[in-house]
RONU-956312 format. One line per field, with one value per residue (C-alpha): residue in one letter; x, y, z. Coordinates in steps of 0.5 Angstrom, whole numbers, plus 500, padded with zeros to 3 digits. Layout:
BEGIN
residuo: [A, ...]
X: [X, ...]
Y: [Y, ...]
Z: [Z, ...]
This chain:
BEGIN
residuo: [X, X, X, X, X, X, X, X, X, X, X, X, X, X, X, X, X, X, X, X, X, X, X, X, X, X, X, X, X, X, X, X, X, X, X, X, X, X, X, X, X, X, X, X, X, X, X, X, X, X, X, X, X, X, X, X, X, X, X, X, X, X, X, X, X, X, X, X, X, X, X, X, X, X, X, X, X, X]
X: [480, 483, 477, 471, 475, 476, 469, 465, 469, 467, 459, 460, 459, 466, 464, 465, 470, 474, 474, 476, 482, 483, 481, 487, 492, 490, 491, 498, 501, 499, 501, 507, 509, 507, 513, 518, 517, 523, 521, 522, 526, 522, 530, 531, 523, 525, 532, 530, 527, 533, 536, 530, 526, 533, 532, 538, 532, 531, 525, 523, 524, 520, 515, 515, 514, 508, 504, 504, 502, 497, 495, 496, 490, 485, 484, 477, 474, 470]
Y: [560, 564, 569, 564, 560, 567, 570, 564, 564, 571, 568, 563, 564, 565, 558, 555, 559, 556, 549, 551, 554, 548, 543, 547, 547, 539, 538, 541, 537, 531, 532, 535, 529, 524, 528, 528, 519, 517, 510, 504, 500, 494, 492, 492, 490, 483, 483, 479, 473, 473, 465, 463, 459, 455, 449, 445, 440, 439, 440, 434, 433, 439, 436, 429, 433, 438, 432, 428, 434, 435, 428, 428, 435, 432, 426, 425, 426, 421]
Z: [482, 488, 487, 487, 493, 496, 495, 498, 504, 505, 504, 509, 517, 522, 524, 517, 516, 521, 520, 513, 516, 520, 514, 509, 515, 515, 508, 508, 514, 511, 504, 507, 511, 506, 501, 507, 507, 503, 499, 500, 494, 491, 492, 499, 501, 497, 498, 505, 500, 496, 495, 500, 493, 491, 494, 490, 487, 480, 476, 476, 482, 485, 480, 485, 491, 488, 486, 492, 496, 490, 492, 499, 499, 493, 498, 499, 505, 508]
C-alpha cells in the first residue's frame, strides 16, 4: 500500500504534492488530539440529575397530576 501511495505522489505536481503533505499533517494533529481527550463517564454527566425525578408521591398520585395535564393540554381550541 506504501508503494502505490508512494508512486502517485511521485506522478503528481509539487502543488499536489503539498497539499497532501499538509492534508497528512491535518489528519495526524486531529486524531492525535482526539486520543488525548479523556472521556467523560455516563456517571459523572448524569450524576447532576441524580434524586431530581424523586418527588415523594405515589403512583397514583403521580397518575392524578399526568391526567389533569392531560386534561389541562387536550382542551379544545375555540
Amino acid at each position: 500500500m506504501t508503494d502505490q501511495i508512494l508512486l502517485q505522489l511521485q506522478q503528481m505536481p509539487d502543488h499536489l504534492q503539498k497539499e497532501v503533505l499538509d492534508f497528512i499533517g491535518y489528519l495526524s494533529s486531529k486524531y492525535q488530539s482526539a486520543e488525548n481527550v479523556p472521556q467523560p463517564s455516563r456517571r459523572k454527566k448524569f450524576g447532576k440529575y441524580r434524586g431530581s425525578l424523586k418527588t415523594g408521591l405515589s403512583l397514583p398520585e403521580m397518575n392524578i397530576q399526568l391526567e389533569q395535564l392531560r386534561n389541562e393540554w387536550e382542551r379544545p381550541i375555540s
